[in-house]
N, C-alpha and C positions, 0 to 999 in steps of 0.2 A: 569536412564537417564531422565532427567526432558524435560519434551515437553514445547512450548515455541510457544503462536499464535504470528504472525509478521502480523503486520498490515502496509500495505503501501498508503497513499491518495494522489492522483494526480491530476492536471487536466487532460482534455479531448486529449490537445494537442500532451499528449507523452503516451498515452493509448493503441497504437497498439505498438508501441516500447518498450512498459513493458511487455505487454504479448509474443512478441517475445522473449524478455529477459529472463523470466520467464521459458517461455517452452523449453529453451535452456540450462538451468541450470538441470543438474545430480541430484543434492540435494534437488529437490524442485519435490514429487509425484504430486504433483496438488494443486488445489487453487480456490479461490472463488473471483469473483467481485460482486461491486454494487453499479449503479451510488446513489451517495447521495449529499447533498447541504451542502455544506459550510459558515458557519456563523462566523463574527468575522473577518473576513478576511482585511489586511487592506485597506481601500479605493482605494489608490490607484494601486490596483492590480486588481479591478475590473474595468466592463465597464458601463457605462452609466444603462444600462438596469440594469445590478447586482446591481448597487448602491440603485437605485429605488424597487429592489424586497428584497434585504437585504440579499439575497445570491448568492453563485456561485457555478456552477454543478461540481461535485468533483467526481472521483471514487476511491472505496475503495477497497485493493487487499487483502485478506486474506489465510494467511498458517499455516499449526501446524506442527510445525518443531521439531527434538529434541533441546535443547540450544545451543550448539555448531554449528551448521548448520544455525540458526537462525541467528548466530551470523556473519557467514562469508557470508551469503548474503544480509544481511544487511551493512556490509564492502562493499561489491563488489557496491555494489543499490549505495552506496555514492558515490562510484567512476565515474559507469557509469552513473549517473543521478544527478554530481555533475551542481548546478546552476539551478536546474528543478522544486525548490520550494517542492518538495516532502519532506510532511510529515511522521510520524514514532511511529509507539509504536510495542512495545516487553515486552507481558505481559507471564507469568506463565499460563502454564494450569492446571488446577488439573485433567482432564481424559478427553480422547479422544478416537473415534473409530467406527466402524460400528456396530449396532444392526441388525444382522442375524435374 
């Protein structure tokens, strides 16, 4: 079964709303944030102040999921956070796990 990290980037605006989402989902053991900056973004999606710093504060959601799993909450995230700007990658893992 090929594991699969899903990476989700948001803004701040719907960041408690993803994490409720998140922890509501059966298929999803847990997961990692982390606010990071946004570059590239187009202008007109920032504000004044962004435009002048050259970024916008972005958080990042991360899961190691098997592929299949990955896949259907990645379906689901489109639906429920359809129009939210939310970002996306769904990369292969090659090994995951805890060090005992």
């Amino acid at each position: 079964m090929q594991q699969c990290l899903l990476v989700l980037i948001v803004t701040p605006t719907i960041e408690n709303e993803l994490i409720d989402w998140i922890l509501d989902r059966e298929d999803i053991s847990g997961f990692s944030s982390l606010v990071i900056s946004g570059h590239g973004v187009s202008a007109h999606a920032l504000t004044a102040a962004e435009q002048v710093a050259g970024k916008q504060k972005q958080l990042m959601f991360q899961m190691l999921l098997p592929e299949a799993a990955a896949r259907d909450v990645l379906a689901a995230a489109q639906q429920s956070f359809s129009g939210s700007g939310m970002h996306y990658w769904l990369l292969p893992a090659l090994a995951g796990g805890h060090i005992e």
